[in-house]
N, C-alpha and C positions, 0 to 999 in steps of 0.2 A: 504494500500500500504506500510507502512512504516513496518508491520507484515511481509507481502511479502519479503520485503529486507532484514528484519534481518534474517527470515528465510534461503534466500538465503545465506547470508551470514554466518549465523552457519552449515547451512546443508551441504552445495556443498563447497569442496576444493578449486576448481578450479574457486569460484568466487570471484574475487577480490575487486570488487567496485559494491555498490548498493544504487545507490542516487533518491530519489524521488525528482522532481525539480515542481514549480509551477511557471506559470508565473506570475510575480505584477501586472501586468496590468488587466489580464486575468486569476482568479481564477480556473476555468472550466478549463483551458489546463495544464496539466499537460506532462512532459517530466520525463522517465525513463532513466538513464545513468547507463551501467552496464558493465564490463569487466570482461572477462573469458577468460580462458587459450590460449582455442581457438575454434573454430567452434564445437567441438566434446562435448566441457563442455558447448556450451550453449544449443547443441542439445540435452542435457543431464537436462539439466532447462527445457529446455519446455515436458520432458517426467516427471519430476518430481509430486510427488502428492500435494506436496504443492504448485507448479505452478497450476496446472490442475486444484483442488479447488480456489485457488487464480481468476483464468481465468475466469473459470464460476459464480464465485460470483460478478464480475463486470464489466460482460459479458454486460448489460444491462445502465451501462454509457456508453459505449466506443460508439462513434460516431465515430472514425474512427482510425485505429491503422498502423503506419509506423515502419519496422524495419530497420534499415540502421548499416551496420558493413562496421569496418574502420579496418587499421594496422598501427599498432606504426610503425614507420619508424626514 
């Protein structure tokens, strides 16, 4: 995951922030925090091949994946 975000982070312009978070409590749970330009660049990550690999290589942890987008206000 932290491959995943630097990746992000060198490859795509429009990505500003890529924080892999874990919980203390709860090792297993894992939170992605991630900002982009806007809806277009992050629909633009998930076409990417380094996502796509990334995806399917831990395809096989993920018990259940939420995405939720906010706006700076």
């Amino acid at each position: 995951m932290k491959k995943q975000a630097a990746n992000s982070l060198k490859l795509e312009t429009a990505c500003q922030r890529f924080d892999v978070c874990v919980d203390p409590k709860a090792s297993n749970k894992i939170f992605l925090y991630e900002v982009y330009d806007d809806e277009a660049a992050f629909a633009t990550h998930l076409a990417s091949e380094h996502f796509l690999d990334f995806d399917q290589a831990v395809s096989e942890m993920i018990t259940k994946k939420t995405v939720r987008s906010f706006t700076l206000i």
